[in-house]
N, C-alpha and C positions, 0 to 999 in steps of 0.2 A: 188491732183486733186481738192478736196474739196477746196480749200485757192484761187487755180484759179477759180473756179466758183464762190466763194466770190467776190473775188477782180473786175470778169468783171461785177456782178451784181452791186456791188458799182459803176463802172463807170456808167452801164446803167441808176443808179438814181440820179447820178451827171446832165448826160445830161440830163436827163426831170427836176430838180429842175433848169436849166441852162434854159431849153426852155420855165419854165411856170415863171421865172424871167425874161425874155424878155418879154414874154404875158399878163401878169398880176402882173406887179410891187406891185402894194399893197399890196401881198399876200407877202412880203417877210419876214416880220418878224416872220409871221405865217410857211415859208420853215426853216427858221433858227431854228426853236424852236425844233422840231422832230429829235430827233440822231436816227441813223441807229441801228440796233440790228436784227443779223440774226436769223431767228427761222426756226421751221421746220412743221408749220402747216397749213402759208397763203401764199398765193405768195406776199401780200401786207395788213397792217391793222397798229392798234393801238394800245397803253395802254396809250393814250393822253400826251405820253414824247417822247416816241420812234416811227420810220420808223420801223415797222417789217415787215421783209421781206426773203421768203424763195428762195435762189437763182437758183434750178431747174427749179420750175415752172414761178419762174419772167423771166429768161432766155426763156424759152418756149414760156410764153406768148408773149415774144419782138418778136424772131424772129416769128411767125407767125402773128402779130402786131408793127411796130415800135411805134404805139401811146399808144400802152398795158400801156407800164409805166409811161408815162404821166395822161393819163386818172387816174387811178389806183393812185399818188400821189396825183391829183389833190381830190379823189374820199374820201381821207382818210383825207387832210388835211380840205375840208368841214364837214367832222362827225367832227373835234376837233373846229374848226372854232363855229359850231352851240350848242356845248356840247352833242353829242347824246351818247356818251358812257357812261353819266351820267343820268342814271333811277330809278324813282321813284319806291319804291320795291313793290306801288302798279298795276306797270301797269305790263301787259304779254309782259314778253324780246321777244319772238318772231315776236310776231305784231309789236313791237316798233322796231325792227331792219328793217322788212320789210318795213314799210312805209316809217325810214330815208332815207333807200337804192332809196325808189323812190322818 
């Protein structure tokens, strides 16, 4: 059951990397660069190489969202876009997260 919830969250992030490739061409070298890597603790984030993504709650988030996973790719590839996962070890990670996020 696990490999099937894999496999359709895979697809789900195929079509939103398909849909912000039609929206936003320039961004594409930036979707290419992020491989998928399933974990078990975000519905969607980074370690600035990989898509990590947990496939419950990505699943969840869609169907109550079709745009969950677009927004959500789109949300992750601007934190690697801008460098935000790279902090100075004098600033406080927490504030620093809050502000990227907004």
């Amino acid at each position: 059951m696990s490999n099937d919830l894999s496999s359709i969250a895979q697809e789900v992030l195929g079509i939103a990397k398909a849909q912000l490739l039609v929206k936003l061409r320039f961004l594409d070298r930036a979707l290419f660069e992020l491989k998928l890597l399933e974990n078990d603790v975000f519905p969607l984030a980074t370690d600035g190489f990989h898509l990590l993504y947990e496939p419950v709650s990505l699943l969840k988030g869609y169907r109550q969202q079709q745009s969950f996973a677009v927004r959500g790719y789109l949300h992750v590839l601007l934190h690697c876009i801008f460098r935000h996962m790279f902090v100075s070890p004098f600033v406080e990670q927490s504030l620093w997260n809050l502000a990227c996020d907004m």
